[in-house]
C-alpha positions in Angstrom: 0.0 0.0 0.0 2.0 3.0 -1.0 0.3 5.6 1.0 2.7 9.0 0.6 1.2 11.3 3.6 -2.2 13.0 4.2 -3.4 14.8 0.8 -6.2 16.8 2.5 -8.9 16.9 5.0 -12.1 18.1 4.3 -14.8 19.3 6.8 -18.7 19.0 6.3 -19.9 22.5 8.0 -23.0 24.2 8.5 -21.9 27.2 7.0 -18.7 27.0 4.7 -18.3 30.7 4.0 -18.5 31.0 8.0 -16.4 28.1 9.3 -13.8 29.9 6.5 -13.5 33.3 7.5 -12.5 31.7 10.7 -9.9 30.0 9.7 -8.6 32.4 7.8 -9.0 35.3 10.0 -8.1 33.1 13.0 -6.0 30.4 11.8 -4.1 32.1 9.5 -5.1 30.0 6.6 -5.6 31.4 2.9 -8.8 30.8 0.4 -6.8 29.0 -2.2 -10.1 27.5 -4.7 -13.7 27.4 -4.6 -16.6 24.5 -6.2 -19.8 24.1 -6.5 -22.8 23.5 -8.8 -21.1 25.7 -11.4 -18.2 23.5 -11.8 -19.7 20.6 -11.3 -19.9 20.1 -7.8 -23.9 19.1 -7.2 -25.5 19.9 -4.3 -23.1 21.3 -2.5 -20.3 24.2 -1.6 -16.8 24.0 -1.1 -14.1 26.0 0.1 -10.2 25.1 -0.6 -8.1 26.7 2.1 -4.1 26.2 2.4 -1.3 27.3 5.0 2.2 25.9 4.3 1.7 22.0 3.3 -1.8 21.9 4.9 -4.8 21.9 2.5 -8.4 21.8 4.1 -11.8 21.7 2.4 -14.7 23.1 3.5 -18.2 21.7 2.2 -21.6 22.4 2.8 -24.7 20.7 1.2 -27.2 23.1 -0.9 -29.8 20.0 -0.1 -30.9 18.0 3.0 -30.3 15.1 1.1 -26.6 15.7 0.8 -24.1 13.8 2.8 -22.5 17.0 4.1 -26.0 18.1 5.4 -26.3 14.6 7.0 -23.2 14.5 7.9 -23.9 17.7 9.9 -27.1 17.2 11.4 -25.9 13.6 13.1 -22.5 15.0 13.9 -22.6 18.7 13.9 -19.9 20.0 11.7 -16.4 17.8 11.8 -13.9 16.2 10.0 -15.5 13.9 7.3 -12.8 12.9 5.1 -9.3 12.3 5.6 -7.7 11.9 1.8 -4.5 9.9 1.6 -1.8 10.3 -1.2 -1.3 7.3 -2.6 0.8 6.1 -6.0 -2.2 4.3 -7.6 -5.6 5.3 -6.5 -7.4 2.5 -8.2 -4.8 -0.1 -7.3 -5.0 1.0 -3.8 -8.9 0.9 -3.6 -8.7 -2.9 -5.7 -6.8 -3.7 -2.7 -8.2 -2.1 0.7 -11.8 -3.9 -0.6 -10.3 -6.9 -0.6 -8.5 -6.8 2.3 -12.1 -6.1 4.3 -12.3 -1.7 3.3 -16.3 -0.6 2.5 -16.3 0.6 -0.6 -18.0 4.2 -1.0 -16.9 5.9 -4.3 -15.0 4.0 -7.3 -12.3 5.4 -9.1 -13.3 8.8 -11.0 -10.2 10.3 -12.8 -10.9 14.5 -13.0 -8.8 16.1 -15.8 -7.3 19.4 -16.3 -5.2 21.2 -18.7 -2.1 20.3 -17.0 -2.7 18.0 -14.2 -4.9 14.9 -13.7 -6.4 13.6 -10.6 -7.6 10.2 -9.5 -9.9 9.7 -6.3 -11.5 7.0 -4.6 -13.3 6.4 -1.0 -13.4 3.9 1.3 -14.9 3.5 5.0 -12.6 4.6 8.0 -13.8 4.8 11.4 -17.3 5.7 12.2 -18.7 7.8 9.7 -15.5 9.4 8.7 -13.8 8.6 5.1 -10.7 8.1 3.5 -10.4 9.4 0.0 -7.3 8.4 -1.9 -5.9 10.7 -4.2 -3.8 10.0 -7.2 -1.8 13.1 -9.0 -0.4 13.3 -11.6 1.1 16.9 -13.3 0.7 20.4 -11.6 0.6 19.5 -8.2 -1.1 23.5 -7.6 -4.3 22.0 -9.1 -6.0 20.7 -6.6 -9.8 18.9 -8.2 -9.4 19.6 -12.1 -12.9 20.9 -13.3 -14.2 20.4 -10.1 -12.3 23.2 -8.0 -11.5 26.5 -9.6 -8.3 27.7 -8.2 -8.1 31.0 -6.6 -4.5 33.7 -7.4 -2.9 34.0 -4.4 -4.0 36.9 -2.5 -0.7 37.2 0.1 1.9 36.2 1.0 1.6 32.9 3.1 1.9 33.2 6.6 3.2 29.9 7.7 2.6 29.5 11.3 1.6 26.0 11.2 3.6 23.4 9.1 2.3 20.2 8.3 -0.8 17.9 9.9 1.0 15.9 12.6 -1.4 13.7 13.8 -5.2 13.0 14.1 -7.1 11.7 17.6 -9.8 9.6 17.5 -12.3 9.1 20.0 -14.3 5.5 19.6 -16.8 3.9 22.2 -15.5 1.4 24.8 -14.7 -1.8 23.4 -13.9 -1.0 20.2 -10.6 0.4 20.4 -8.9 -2.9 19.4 -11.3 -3.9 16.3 -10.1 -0.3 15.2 -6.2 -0.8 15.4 -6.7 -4.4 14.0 -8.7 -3.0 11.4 -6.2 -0.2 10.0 -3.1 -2.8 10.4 -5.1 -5.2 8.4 -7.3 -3.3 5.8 -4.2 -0.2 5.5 -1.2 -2.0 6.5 -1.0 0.7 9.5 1.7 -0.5 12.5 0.9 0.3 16.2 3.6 2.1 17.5 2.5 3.3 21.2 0.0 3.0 24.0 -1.2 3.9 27.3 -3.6 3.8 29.9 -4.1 7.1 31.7 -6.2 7.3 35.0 -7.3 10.9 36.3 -9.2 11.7 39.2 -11.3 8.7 38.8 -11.9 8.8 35.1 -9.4 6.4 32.7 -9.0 6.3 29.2 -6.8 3.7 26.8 -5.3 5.1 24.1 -3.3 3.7 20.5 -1.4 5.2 18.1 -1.1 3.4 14.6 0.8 4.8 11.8 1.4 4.1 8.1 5.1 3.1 6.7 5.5 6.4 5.4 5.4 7.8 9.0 3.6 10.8 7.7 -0.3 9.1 8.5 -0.8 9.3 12.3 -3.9 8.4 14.1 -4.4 8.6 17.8 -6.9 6.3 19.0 -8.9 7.0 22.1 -11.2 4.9 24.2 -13.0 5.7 27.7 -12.5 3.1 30.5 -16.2 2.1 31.1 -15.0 1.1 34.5 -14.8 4.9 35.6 -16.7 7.8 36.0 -17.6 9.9 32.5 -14.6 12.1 31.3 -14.3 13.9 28.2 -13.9 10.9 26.2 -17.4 10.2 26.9 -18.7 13.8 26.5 -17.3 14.0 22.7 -18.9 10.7 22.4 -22.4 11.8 23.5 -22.5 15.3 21.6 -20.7 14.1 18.4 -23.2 10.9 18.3 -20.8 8.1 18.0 -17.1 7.9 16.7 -15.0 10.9 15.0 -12.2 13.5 15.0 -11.9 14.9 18.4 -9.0 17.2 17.9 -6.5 17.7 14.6 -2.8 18.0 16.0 -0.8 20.5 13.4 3.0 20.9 13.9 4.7 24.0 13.7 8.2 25.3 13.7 8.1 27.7 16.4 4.9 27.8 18.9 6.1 30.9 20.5 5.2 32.6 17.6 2.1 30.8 16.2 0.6 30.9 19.5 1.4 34.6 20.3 0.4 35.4 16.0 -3.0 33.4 16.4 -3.8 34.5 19.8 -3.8 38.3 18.9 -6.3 37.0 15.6 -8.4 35.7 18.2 -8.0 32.5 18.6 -8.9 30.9 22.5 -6.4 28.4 23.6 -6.9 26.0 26.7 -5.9 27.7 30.0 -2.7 26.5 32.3 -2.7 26.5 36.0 0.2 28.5 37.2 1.4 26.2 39.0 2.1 23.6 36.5 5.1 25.7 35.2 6.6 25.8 39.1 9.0 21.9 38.5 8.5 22.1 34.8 12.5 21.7 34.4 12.5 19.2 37.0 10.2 17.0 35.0 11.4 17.4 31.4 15.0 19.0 31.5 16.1 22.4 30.1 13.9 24.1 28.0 15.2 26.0 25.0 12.1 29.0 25.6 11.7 31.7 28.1 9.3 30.0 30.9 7.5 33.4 31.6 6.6 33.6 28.1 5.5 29.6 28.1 3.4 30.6 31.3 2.1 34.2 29.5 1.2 31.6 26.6 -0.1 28.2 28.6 2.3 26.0 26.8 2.8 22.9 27.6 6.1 20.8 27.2 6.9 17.2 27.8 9.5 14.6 27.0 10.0 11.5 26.2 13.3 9.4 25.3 13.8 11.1 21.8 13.6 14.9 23.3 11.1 17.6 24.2 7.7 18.5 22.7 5.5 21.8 23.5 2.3 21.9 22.8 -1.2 23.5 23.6 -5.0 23.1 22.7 -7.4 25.8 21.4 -10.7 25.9 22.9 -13.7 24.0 20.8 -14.8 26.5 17.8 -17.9 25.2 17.7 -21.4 24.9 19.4 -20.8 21.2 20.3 -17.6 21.4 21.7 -16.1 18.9 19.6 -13.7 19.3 17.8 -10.2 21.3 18.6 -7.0 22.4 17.4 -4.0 21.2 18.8 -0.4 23.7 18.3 2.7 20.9 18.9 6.2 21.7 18.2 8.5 18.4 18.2 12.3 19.1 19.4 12.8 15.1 18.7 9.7 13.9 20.8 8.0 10.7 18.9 4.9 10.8 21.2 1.9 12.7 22.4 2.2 15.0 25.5 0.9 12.0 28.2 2.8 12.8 30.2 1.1 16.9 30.8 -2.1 14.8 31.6 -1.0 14.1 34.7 0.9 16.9 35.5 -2.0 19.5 34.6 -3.7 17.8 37.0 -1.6 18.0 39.7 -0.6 21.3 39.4 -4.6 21.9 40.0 -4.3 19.6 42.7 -1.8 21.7 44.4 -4.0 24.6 43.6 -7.6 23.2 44.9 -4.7 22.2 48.0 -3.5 26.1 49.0 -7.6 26.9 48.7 -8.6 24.2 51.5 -9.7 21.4 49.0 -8.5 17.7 49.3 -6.4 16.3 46.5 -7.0 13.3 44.5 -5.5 10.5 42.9 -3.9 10.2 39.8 -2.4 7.5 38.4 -0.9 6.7 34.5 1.4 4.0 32.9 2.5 4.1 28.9 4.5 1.9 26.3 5.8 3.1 23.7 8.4 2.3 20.6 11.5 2.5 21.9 10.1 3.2 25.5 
């Protein structure tokens, strides 16, 4: 299966023109294309935005019959396809159907004047797609005849790099079937996991990967045998399985966080007193601490180096799904490791104010761990 990185994602939204000038006044992403039923997208409208190698699309169904509008109404608006580069698109979906993939949509070849595109789709997880792309030519067409590209109206910004990973929140008990599935069907290879127990709630967590090492989902499960957490509160407002939060690398989060915060973005809150032993914990940190703690940047380690990294607050009404900022200085894992501490910095907070602390407990394995 020659799967070359993550081509696109593409978001089924309410409003595309809305959930746009959000990322583009916020996230500093740029309109780079536009479809619909004048170029021979039915039924619906999309949106082709772009910041460094990142390319998200934005759809919206014209119909309540469209998948996007179903999509939508089940889910609220989310992360409905994640598109995979591939070598041979039709080869590739020949293959995942017989290795056990749902087929959705067979091979369609879109042709321009100087590129040509092949796409097909297959099942993922819940009701979240893969679409493999094929191209061929001028990689700065994006859909031939399908999306009209827009001139570029700036110069690009490039505060965020690259997708680095994508986390997954399934039910309970089905955490296993999933990883099984994507290193059967997609030839994906397990490469960490954990069990992390806070304050009474628990959640289990794999991380399976493609050869390329450019693919990355993390796969996240509640522990049934504890109270409710946020594992189970994504579950219940996004209606079964999906994207909880898309994880996109940067070079320097000093920056990106400081460029996006003045645009308006909300990022996820730090106790103070997380940042008291935070050298203790990971080592030297090559950043000023007061502007980590102005900022509520995170940082952890593991045994390949540091990582920092920070969430942005849900940006919509479902409080689903989130952006998450992570800069790797040679870390090859998640952040676990600022579960627990978060939590007992608040623990030492709730502590000076009279409250009694709890318990927190977490264990991982990793690659190389």
């Amino acid at each position: 299966m020659d799967i070359r990185g993550i081509d696109h994602i593409e978001l089924y939204v309410g409003d595309a023109r809305q959930a746009a000038f959000y990322f583009d006044t916020a996230v500093g992403f740029a309109l780079r294309g536009h479809g619909g039923p004048e170029t021979g997208l039915a039924g619906q409208r999309s949106l082709l935005l772009g910041q460094a190698d990142i390319r998200m699309v934005l759809t919206s169904g014209l119909s309540a019959e469209h998948p996007a509008s179903t999509y939508v109404q089940r889910h609220g608006d989310g992360i409905a396809v994640v598109a995979l580069e591939v070598g041979d698109a039709a080869g590739a979906y020949a293959e995942l159907v017989a290795r056990g993939a749902t087929p959705v949509t067979p091979p369609r070849t879109w042709t321009g004047a100087d590129a040509e595109v092949v796409t097909a789709e297959v099942g993922g997880f819940g009701d979240v797609l893969h679409r493999l792309v094929e191209r061929r030519g001028d990689r700065g067409e994006f859909l031939p005849g399908a999306i009209e590209m827009t001139p570029p109206g700036g110069a690009d910004q490039k505060l965020l790099a690259e997708i680095d990973h994508l986390a997954v929140c399934v039910p309970t008990g089905q955490l296993d079937e999933t990883v099984a599935h994507y290193e059967r069907v997609f030839g994906f290879t397990q490469i960490f996991e954990e069990h992390v127990e806070v304050a009474g709630q628990a959640m289990n967590s794999k991380v399976v990967q493609d050869r390329s090492g450019r693919v990355t989902l993390v796969l996240l499960e509640p522990d049934a045998g504890r109270r409710p957490g946020q594992i189970d509160a994504f579950l219940t407002e996004h209606h079964g399985a999906g994207v909880q939060h898309l994880g996109l690398r940067t070079d320097d989060i000093v920056t990106a966080v400081g460029a996006l915060g003045e645009r308006g973005v909300r990022f996820a809150g730090t106790p103070a007193a997380y940042y008291d032993n935070l050298e203790q914990r990971v080592g030297k940190i090559d950043a000023p601490l007061d502007r980590l703690r102005d900022l509520s940047i995170l940082v952890d380690s593991d045994h390949g180096g540091q990582l920092l990294q920070i969430f942005t607050e849900s940006m919509h009404v479902r409080r689903t799904l989130f952006l998450e900022l992570i800069e790797r200085r040679g870390a090859r894992t998640f952040g676990s490791g600022n579960i627990k501490a978060l939590y007992e910095a608040k623990e030492r907070e709730l502590a000076a104010a009279g409250a009694t602390p709890g318990a927190v407990a977490g264990t991982a394995r990793g690659v190389g761990a």
